[in-house]
N, C-alpha and C positions, 0 to 999 in steps of 0.2 A: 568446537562443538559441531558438529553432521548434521543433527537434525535442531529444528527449535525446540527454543524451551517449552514445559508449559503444556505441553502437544498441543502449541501453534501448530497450523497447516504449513508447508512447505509454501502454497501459495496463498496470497490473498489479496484482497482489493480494499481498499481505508476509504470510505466516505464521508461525507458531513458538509455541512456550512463552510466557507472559505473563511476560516475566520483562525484565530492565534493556535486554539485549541486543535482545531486540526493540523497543522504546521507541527507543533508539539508532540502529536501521534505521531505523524510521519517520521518526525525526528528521534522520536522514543524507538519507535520501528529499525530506524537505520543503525542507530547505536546499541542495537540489538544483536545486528549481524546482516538484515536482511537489507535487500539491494531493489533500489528503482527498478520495473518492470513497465518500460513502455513511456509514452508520454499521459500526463494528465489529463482529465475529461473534466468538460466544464459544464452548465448549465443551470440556466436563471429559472425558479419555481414561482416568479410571480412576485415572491418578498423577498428571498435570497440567492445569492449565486451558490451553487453546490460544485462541491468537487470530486472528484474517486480518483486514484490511484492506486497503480498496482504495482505490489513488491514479492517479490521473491528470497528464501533462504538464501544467502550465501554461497556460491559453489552450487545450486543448483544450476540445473538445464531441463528447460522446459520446452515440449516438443509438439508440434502445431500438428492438429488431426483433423483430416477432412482435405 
């Protein structure tokens, strides 16, 4: 498949609590096709730690501007 399903974006970034459920995204994501972008970002809200990560399609290349 070329592009995502679904008309996913080619790129995106998965947020949330650090917690199973987002593990699970990300894993859903990969099993999907799309591929780690980058290292993960972390940061404590006061009650919980949060995470983002960013994935990319497959076979994409994605080009730095600026």
């Amino acid at each position: 498949m070329t592009v995502p399903p679904d008309d996913l974006p080619i790129y995106r970034i998965l947020t949330g609590p650090d917690d199973a459920a987002f593990c699970h995204r990300v894993s859903a994501a990969l099993q999907m096709g799309y591929q780690l972008y980058g290292s993960p970002a972390v940061t404590f809200n006061g009650q919980n730690v949060i995470v983002a990560q960013a994935i990319i399609w497959g076979g994409s290349t994605l080009v730095s501007v600026g």
